[in-house]
Structure formats: C-alpha cells, structure tokens
N, CA, C and O atoms as a printed pandas DataFrame, in Angstrom:
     atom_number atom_name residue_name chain_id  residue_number  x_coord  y_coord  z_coord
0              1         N          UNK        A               1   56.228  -53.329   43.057
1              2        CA          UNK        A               1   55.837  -53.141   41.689
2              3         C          UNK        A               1   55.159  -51.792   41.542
3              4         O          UNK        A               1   54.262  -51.522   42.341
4              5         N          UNK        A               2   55.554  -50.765   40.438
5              6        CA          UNK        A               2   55.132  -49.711   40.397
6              7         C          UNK        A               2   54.829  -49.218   38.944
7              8         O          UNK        A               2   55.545  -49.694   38.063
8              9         N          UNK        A               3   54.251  -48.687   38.728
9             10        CA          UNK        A               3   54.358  -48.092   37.238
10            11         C          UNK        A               3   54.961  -47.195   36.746
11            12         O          UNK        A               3   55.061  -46.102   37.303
12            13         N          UNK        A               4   55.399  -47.423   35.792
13            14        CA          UNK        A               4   56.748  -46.342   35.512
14            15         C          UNK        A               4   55.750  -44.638   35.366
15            16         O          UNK        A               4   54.540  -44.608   35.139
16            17         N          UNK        A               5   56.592  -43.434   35.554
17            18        CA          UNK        A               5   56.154  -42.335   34.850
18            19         C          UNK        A               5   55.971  -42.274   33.610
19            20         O          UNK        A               5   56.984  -42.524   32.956
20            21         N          UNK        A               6   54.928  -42.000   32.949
21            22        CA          UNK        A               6   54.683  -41.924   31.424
22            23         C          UNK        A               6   55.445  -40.626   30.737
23            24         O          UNK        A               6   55.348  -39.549   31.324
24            25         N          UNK        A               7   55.909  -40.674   29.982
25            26        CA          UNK        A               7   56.877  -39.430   28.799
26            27         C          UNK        A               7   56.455  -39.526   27.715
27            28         O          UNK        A               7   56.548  -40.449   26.906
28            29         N          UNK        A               8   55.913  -38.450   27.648
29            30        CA          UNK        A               8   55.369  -38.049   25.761
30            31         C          UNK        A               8   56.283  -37.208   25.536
31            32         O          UNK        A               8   56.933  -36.563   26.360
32            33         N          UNK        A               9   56.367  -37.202   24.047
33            34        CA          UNK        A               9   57.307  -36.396   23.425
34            35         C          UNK        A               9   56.439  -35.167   22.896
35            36         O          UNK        A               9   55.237  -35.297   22.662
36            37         N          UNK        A              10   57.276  -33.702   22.684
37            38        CA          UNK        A              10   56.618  -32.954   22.535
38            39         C          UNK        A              10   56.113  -33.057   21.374
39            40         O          UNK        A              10   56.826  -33.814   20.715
40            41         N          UNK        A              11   54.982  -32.571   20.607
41            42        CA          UNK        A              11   54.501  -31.967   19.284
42            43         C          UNK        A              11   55.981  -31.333   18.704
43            44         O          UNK        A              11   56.953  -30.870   19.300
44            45         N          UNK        A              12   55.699  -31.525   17.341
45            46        CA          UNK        A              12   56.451  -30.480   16.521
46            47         C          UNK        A              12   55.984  -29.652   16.563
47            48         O          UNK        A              12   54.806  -29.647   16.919
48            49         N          UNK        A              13   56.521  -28.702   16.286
49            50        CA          UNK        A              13   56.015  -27.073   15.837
50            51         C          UNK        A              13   56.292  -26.748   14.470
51            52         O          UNK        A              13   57.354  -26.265   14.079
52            53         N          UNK        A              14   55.280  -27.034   13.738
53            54        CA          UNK        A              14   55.298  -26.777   12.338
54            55         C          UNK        A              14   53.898  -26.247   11.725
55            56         O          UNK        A              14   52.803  -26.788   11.880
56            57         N          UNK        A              15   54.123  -25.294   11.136
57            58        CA          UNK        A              15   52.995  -24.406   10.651
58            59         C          UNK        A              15   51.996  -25.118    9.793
59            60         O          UNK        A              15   50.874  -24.681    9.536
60            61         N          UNK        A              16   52.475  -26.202    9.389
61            62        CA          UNK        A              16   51.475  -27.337    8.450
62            63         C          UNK        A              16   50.654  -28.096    8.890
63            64         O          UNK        A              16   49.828  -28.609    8.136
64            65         N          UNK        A              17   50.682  -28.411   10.509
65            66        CA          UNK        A              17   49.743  -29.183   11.399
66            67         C          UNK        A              17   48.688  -28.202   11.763
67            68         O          UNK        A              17   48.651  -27.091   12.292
68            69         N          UNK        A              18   47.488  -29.422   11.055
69            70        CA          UNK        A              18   46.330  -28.517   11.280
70            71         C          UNK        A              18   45.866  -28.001   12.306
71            72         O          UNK        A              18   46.302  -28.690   13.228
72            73         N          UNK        A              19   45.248  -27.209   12.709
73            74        CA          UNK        A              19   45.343  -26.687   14.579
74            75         C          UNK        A              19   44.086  -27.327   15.016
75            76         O          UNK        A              19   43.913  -27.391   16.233
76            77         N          UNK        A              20   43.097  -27.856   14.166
77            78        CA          UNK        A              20   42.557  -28.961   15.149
78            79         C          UNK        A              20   43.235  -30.011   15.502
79            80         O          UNK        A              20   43.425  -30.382   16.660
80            81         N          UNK        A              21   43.666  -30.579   14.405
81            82        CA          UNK        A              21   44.714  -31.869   14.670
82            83         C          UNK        A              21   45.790  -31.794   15.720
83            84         O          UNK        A              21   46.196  -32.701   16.446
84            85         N          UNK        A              22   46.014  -31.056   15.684
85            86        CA          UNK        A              22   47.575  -29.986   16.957
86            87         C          UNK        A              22   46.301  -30.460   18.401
87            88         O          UNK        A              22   46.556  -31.341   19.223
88            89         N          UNK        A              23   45.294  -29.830   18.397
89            90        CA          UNK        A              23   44.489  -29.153   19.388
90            91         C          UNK        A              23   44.273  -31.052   20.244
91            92         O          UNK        A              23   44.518  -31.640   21.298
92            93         N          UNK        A              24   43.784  -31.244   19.152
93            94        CA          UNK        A              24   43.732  -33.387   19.803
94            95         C          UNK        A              24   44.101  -33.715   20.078
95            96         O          UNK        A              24   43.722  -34.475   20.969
96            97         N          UNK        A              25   45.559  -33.598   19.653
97            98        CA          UNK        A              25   46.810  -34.225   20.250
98            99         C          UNK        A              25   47.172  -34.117   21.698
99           100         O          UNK        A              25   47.440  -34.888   22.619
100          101         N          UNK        A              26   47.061  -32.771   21.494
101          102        CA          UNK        A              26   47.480  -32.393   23.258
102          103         C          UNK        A              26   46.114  -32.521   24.212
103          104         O          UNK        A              26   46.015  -32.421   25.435
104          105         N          UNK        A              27   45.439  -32.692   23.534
105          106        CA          UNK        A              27   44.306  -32.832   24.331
106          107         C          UNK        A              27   44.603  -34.397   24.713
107          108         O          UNK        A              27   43.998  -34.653   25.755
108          109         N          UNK        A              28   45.203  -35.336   24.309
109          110        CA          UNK        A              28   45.099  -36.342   24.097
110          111         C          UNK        A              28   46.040  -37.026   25.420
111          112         O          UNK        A              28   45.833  -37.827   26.331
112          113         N          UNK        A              29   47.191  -36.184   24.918
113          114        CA          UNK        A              29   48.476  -36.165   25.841
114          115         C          UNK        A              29   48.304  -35.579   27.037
115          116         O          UNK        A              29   48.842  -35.947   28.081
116          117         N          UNK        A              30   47.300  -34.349   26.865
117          118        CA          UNK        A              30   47.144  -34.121   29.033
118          119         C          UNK        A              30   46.259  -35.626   29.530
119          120         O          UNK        A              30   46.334  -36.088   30.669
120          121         N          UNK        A              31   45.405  -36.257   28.362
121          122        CA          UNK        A              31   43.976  -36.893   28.888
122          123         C          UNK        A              31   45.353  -38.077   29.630
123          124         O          UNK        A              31   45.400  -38.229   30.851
124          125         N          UNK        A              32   46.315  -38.772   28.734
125          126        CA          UNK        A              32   47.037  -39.718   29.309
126          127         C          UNK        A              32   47.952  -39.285   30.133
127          128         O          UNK        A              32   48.153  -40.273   30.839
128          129         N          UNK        A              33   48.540  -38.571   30.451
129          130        CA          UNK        A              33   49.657  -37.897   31.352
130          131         C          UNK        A              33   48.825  -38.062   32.866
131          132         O          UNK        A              33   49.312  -38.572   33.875
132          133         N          UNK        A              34   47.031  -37.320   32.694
133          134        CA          UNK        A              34   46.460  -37.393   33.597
134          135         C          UNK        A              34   46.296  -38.777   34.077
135          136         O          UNK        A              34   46.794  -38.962   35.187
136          137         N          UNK        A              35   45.894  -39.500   33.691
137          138        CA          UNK        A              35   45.519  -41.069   33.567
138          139         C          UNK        A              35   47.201  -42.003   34.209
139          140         O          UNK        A              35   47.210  -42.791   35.155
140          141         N          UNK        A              36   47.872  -41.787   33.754
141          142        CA          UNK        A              36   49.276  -42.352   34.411
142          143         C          UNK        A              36   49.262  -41.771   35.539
143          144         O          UNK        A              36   49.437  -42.675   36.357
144          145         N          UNK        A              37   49.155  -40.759   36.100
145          146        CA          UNK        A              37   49.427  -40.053   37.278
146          147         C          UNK        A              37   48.140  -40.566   38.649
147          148         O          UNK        A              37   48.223  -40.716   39.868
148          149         N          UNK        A              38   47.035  -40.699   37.643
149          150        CA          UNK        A              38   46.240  -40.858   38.560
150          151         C          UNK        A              38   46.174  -42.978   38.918
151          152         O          UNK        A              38   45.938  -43.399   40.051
152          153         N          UNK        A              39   46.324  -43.535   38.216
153          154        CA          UNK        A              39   46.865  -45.307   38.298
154          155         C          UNK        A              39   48.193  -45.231   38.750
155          156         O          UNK        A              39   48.712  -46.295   38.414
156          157         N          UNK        A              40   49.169  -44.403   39.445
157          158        CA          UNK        A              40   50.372  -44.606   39.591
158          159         C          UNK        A              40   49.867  -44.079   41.332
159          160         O          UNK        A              40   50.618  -44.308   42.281
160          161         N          UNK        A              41   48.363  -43.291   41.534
161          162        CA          UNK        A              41   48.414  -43.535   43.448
162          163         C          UNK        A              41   47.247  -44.426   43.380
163          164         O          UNK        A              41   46.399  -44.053   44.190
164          165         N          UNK        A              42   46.875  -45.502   42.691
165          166        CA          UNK        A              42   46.446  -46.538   42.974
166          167         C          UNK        A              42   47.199  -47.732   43.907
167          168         O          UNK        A              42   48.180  -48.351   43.494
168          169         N          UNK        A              43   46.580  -47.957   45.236
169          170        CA          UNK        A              43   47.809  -48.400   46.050
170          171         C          UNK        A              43   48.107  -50.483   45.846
171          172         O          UNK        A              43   48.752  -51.311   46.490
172          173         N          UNK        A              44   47.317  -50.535   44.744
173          174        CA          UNK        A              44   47.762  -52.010   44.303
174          175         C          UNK        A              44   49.230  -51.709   43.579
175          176         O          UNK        A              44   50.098  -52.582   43.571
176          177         N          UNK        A              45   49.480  -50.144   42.851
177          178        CA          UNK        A              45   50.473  -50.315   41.522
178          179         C          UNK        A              45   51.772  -49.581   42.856
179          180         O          UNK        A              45   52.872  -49.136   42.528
180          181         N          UNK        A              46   51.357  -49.626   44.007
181          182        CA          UNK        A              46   53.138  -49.422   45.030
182          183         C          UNK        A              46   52.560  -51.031   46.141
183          184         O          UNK        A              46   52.129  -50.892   47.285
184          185         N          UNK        A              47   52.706  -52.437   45.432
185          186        CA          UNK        A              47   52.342  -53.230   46.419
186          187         C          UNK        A              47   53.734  -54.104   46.415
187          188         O          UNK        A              47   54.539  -54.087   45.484
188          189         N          UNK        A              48   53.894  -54.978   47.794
189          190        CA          UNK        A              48   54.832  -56.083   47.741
190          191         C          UNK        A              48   54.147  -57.273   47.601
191          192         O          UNK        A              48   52.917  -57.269   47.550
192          193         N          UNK        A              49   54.717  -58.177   47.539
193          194        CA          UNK        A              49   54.328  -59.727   47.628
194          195         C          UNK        A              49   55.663  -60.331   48.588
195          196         O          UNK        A              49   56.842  -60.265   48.240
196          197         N          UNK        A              50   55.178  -60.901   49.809
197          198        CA          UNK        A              50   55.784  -61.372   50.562
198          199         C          UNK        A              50   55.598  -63.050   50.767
199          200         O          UNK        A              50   54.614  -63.785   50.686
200          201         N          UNK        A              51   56.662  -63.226   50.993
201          202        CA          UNK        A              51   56.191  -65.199   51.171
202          203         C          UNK        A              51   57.217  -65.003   52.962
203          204         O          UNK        A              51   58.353  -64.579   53.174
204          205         N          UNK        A              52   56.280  -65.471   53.791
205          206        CA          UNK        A              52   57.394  -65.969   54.928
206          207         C          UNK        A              52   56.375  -66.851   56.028
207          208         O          UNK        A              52   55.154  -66.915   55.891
208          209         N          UNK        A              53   56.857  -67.261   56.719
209          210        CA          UNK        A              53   56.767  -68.807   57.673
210          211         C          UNK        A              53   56.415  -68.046   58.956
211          212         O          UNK        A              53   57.069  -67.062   59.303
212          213         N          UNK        A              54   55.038  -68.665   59.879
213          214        CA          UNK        A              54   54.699  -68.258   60.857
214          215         C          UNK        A              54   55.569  -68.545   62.098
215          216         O          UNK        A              54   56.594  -69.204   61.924
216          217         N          UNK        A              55   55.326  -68.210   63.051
217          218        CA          UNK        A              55   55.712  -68.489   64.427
218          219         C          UNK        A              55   55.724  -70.037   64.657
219          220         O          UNK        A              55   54.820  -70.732   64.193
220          221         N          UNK        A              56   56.792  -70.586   65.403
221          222        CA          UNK        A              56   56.428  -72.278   65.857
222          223         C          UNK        A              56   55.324  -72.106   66.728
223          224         O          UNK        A              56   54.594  -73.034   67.076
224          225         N          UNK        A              57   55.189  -70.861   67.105
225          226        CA          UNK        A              57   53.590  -70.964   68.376
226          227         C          UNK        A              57   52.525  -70.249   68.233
227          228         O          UNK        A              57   52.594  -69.024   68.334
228          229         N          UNK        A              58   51.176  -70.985   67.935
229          230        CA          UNK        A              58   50.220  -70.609   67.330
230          231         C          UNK        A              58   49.940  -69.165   67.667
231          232         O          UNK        A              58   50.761  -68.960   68.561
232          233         N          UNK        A              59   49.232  -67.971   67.477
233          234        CA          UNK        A              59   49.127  -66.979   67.966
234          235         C          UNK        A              59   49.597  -65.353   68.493
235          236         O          UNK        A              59   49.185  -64.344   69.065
236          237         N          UNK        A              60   51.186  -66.179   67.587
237          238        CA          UNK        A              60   52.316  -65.284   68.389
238          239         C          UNK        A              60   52.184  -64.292   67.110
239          240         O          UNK        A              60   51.871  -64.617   65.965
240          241         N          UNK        A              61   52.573  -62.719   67.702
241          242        CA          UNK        A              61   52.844  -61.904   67.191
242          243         C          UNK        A              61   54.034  -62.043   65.526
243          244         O          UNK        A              61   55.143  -62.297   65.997
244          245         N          UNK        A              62   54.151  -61.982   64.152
245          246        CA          UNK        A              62   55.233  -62.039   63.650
246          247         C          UNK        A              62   55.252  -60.605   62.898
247          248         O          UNK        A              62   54.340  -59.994   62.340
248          249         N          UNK        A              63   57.130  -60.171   63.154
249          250        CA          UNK        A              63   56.762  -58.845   62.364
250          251         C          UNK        A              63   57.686  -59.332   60.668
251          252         O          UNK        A              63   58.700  -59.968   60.380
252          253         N          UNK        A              64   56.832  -58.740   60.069
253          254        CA          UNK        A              64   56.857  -59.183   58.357
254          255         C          UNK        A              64   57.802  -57.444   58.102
255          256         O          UNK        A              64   57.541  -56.307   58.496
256          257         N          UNK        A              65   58.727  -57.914   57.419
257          258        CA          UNK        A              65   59.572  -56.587   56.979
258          259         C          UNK        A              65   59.129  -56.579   55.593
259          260         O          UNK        A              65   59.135  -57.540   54.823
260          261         N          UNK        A              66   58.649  -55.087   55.301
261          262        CA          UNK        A              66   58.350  -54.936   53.719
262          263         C          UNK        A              66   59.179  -53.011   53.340
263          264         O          UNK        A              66   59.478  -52.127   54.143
264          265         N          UNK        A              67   59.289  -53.049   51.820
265          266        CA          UNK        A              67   60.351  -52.096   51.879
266          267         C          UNK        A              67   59.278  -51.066   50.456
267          268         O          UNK        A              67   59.515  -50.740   49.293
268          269         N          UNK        A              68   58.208  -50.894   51.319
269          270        CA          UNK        A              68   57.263  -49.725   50.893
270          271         C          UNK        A              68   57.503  -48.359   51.249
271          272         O          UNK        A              68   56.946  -47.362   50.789
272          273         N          UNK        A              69   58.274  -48.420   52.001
273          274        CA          UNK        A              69   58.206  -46.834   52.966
274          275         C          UNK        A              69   57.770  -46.030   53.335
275          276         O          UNK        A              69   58.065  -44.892   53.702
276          277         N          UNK        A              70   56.446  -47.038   53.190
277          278        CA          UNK        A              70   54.892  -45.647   54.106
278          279         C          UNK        A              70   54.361  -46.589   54.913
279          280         O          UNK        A              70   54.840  -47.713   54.759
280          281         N          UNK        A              71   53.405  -46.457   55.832
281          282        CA          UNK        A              71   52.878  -47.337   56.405
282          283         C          UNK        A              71   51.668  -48.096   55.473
283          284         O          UNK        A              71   50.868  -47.320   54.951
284          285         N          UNK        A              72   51.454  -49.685   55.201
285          286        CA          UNK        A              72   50.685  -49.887   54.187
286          287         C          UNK        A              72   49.447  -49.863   55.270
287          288         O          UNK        A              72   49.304  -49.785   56.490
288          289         N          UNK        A              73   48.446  -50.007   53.807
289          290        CA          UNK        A              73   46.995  -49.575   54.152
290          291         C          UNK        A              73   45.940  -51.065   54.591
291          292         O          UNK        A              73   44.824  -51.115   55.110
292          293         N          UNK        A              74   46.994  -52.298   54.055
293          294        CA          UNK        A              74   46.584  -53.744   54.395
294          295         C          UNK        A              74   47.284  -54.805   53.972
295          296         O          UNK        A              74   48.496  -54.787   53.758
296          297         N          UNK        A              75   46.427  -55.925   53.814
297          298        CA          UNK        A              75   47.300  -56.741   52.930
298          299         C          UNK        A              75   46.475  -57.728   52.474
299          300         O          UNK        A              75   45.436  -57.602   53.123
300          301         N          UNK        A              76   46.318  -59.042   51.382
301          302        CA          UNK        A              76   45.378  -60.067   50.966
302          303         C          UNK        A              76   46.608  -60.906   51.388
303          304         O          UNK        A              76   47.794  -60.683   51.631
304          305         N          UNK        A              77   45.672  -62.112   51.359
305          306        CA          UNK        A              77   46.515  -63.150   51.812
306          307         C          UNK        A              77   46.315  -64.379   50.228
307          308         O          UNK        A              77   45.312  -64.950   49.800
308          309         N          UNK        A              78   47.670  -64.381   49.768
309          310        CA          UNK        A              78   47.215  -64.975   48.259
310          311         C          UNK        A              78   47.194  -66.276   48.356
311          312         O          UNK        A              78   46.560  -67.016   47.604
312          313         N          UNK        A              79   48.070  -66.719   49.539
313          314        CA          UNK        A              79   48.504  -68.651   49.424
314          315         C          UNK        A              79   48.954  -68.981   51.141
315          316         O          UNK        A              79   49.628  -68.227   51.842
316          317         N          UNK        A              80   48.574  -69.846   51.410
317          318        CA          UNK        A              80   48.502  -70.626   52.839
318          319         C          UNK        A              80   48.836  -71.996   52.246
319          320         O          UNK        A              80   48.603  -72.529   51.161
320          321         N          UNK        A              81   49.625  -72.455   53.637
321          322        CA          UNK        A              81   50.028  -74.451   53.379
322          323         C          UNK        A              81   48.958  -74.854   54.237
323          324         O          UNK        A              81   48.454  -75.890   53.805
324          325         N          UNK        A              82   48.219  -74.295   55.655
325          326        CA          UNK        A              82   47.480  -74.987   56.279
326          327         C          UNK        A              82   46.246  -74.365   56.228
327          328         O          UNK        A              82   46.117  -73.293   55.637
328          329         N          UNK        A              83   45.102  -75.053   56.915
329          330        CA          UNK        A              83   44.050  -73.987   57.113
330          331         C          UNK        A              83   44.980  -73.126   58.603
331          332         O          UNK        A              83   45.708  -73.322   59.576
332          333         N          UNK        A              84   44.047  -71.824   57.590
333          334        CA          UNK        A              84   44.283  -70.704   59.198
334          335         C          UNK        A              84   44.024  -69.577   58.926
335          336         O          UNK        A              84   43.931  -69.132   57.782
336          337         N          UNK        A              85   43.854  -68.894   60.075
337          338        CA          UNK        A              85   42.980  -67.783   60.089
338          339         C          UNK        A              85   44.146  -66.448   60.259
339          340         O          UNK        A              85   44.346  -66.351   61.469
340          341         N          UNK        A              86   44.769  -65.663   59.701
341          342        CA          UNK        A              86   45.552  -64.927   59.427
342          343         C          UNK        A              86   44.992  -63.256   59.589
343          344         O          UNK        A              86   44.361  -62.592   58.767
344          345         N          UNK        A              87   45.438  -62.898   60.854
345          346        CA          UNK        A              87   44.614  -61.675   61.426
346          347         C          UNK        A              87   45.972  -60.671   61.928
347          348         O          UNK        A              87   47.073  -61.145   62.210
348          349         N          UNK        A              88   45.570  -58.898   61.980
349          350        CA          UNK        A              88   46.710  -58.727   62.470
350          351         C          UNK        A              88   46.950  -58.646   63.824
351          352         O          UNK        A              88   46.402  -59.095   64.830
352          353         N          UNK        A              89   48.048  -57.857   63.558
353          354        CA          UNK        A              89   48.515  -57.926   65.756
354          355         C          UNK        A              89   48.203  -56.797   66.557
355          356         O          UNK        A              89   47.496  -55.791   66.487
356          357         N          UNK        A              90   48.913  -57.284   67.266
357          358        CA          UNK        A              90   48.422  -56.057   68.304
358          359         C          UNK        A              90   49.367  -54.646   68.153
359          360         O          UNK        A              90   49.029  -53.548   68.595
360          361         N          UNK        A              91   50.747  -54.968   67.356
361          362        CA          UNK        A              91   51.687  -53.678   67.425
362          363         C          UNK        A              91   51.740  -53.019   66.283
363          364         O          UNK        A              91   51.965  -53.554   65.197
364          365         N          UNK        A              92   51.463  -51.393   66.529
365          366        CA          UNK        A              92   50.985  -50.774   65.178
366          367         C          UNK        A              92   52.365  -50.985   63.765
367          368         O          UNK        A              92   53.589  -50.951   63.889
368          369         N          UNK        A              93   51.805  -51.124   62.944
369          370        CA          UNK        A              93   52.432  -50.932   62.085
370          371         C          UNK        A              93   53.682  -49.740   61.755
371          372         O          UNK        A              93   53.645  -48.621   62.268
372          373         N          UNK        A              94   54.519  -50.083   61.035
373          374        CA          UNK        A              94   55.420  -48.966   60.771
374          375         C          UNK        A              94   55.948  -48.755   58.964
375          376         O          UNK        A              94   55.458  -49.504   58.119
376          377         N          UNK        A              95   56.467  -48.202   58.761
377          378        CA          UNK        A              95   56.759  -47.789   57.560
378          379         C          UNK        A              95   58.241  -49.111   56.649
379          380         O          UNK        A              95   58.881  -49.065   55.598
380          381         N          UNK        A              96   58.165  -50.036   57.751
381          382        CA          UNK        A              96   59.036  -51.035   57.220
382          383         C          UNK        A              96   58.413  -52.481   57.848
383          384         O          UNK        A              96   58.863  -53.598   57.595
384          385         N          UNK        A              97   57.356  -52.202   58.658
385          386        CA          UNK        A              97   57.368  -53.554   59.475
386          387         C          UNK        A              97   55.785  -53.845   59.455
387          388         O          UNK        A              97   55.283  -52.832   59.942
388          389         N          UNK        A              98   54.957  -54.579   59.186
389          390        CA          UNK        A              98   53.823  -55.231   59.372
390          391         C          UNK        A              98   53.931  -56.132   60.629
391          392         O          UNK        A              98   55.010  -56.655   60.906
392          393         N          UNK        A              99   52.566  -56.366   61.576
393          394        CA          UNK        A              99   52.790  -57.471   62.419
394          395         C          UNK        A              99   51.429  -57.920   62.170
395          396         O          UNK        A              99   50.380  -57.323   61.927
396          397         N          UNK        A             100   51.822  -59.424   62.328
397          398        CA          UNK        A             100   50.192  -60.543   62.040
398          399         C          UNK        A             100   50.606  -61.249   62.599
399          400         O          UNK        A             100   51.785  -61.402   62.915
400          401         N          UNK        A             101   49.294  -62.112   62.957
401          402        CA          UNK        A             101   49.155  -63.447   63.729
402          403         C          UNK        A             101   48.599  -64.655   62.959
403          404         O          UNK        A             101   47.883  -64.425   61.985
404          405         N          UNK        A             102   48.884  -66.007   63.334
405          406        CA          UNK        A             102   48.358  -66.959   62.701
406          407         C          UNK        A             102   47.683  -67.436   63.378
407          408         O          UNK        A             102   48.141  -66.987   64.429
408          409         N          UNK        A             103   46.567  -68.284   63.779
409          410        CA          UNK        A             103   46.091  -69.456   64.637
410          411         C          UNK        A             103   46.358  -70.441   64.595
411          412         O          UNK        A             103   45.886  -71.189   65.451
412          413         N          UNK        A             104   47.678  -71.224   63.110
413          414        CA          UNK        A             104   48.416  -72.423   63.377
414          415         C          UNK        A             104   49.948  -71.669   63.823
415          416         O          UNK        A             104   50.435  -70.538   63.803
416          417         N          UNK        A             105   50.376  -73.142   64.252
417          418        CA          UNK        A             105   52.067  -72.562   64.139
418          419         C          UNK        A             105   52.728  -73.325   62.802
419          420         O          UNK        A             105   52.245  -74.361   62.346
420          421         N          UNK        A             106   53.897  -72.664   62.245
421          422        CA          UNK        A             106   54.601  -72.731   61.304
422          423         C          UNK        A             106   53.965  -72.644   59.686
423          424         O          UNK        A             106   54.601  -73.072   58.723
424          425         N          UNK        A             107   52.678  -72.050   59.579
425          426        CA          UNK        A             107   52.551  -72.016   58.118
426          427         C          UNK        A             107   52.738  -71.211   57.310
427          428         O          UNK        A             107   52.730  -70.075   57.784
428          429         N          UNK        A             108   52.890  -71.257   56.386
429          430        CA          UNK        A             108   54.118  -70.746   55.794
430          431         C          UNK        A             108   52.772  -69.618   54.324
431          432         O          UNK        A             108   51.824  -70.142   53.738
432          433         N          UNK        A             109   53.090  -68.547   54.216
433          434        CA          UNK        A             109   51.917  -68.048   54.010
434          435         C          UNK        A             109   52.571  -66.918   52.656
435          436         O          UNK        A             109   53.673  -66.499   53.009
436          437         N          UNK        A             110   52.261  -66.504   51.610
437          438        CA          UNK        A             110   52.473  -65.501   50.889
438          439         C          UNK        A             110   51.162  -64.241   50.889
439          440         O          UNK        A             110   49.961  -64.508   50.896
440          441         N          UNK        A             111   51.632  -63.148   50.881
441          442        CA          UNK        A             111   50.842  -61.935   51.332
442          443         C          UNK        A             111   51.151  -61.121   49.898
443          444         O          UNK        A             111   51.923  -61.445   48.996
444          445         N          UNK        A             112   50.266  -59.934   50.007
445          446        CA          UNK        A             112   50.520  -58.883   49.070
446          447         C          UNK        A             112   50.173  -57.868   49.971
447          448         O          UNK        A             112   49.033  -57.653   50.385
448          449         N          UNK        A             113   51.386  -57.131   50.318
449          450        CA          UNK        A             113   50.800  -55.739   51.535
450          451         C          UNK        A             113   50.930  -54.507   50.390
451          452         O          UNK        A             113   51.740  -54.396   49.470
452          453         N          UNK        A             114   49.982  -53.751   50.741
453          454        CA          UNK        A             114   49.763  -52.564   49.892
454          455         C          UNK        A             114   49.248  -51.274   50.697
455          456         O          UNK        A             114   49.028  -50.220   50.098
C-alpha cells in the first residue's frame, strides 16, 4: 500500500488574478506537493500485510516472502491463532525475504512488514 503522487494543476495565467491571491495559491501548492512527498517516505505508507502459517516445529527458522524491494525496517504482528511469542531469526534479512521464529508450531499468524 502506497500513496499515490499528488498532481496539481497549474494556475492560469491571467492578468485578472490578484497577485496576492496568485501568491497563496502557490504557496499553497508547494505547502501540499511538500506534504505528499514527505507522507509518501513514511515507511507505514510502502507496508505489506502478510498472513502465513508457522513451522510444524516450534522454533524453526521461517522465511516470509514480501515484495517491498528494500530490506524492511520491521514488522507488527496484527493477529495470532495461538499464544506465542513471535521473534526474528537468525538469517539477515533481504530485499524479498524476512525470517522469524515462533515458539509454537503451526500458528498461523498475520504480520505488517514495513
């Protein structure tokens, strides 16, 4: 999920717009242009939401494929079926692959990596 680029349309150019009124406008239009640009490297607005099922064996390494294409910076854990303690692994991360561990086996868990 990302936020789109924002597009303003230009001002007219007409000699009848008052040049304070002109002057606001664009003042208005850098203030939001700036503002989209700067909430668009907010790293919640480039996040996934993943749902997938642990290891049958408690502890084991799982690598989670996500299609961010940077290495993410973490992840929340939004929904669990069992109790469990959801930590990561031991193998570094990559630009497509997360790895975590569970302390049950098979629960089945939804994430938001960002």
């Amino acid at each position: 999920m990302k936020l789109p680029n924002l597009i303003l349309p230009p001002l007219p150019q007409s000699p009848t717009i008052d040049p304070q009124l002109r002057t606001w406008a664009e003042d208005i239009s850098r203030y939001l242009l700036d503002f989209n640009q700067k909430a668009r490297e907010i790293l919640f607005n480039d996040a996934e939401i993943i749902t997938y099922t642990t290891n049958p064996v408690a502890n084991s390494e799982d690598a989670i494929k996500h299609h961010l294409d940077r290495i993410p910076q973490g992840y929340f854990i939004l929904k669990k079926d069992k109790a469990a303690d959801i930590y990561t692994g031991t193998t570094p991360w990559t630009t497509n692959t997360i790895y975590l561990k569970c302390s049950v086996a098979s629960a089945t868990l939804t994430i938001l990596i960002f």
